[in-house]
C-alpha positions in Angstrom: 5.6 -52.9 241.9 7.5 -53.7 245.1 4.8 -55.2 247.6 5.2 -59.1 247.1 2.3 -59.4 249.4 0.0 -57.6 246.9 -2.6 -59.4 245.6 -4.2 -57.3 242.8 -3.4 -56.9 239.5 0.8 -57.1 238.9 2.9 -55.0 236.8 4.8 -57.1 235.2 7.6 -54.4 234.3 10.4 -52.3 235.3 8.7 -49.0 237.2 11.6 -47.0 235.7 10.8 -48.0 232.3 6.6 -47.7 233.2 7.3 -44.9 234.1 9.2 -43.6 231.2 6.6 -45.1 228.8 3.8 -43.4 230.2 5.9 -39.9 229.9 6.4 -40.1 226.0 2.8 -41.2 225.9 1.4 -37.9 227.9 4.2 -36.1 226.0 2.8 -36.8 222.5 -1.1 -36.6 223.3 -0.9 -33.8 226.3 -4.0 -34.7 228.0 -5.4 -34.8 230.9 -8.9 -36.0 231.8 -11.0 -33.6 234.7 -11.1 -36.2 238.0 -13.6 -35.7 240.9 -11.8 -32.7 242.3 -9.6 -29.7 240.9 -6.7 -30.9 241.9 -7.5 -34.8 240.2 -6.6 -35.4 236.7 -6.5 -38.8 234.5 -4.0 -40.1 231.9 -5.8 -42.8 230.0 -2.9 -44.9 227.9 -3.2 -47.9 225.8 -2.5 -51.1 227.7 1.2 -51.5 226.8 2.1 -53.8 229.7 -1.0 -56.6 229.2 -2.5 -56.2 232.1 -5.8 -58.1 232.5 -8.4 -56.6 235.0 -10.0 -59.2 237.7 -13.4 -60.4 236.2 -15.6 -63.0 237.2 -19.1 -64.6 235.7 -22.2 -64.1 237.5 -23.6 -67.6 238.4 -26.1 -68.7 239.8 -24.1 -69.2 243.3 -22.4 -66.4 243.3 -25.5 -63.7 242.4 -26.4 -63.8 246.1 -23.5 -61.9 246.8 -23.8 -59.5 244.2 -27.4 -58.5 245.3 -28.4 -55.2 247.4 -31.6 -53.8 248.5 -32.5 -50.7 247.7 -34.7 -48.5 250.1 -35.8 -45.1 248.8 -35.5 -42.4 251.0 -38.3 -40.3 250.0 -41.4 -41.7 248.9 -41.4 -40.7 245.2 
């Protein structure tokens, strides 16, 4: 919210009232999703501020960069 020289995705809303919007959300579903660890847990809520996640189409130019090898390490 406050890091100007952040390049990712913006939140284009007051973190008080994000915040607060989030709260009544978890208040009226209550729950929380098992993460990797104990200790992590997940709110999923609907996409109130209209936030778009990065995407990009794979092209021909860009699949190069896209690629890995894979190299087994048993021999199954």
């Amino acid at each position: 919210f406050d890091d100007a020289s952040y390049v990712g995705t913006r939140l284009l809303m007051d973190k008080e009232l994000f915040q607060k919007r989030v709260n009544e959300f978890y208040d009226a579903n209550a729950k929380l999703i098992d993460g990797y660890a104990p200790f992590c847990k997940h709110i999923f809520v609907p996409n109130f501020v209209g936030a778009k996640a990065a995407c990009l189409t794979i092209t021909p130019e860009n699949e190069k960069f896209l690629r890995s090898g894979y190299n087994s390490r048993t021999p199954q």
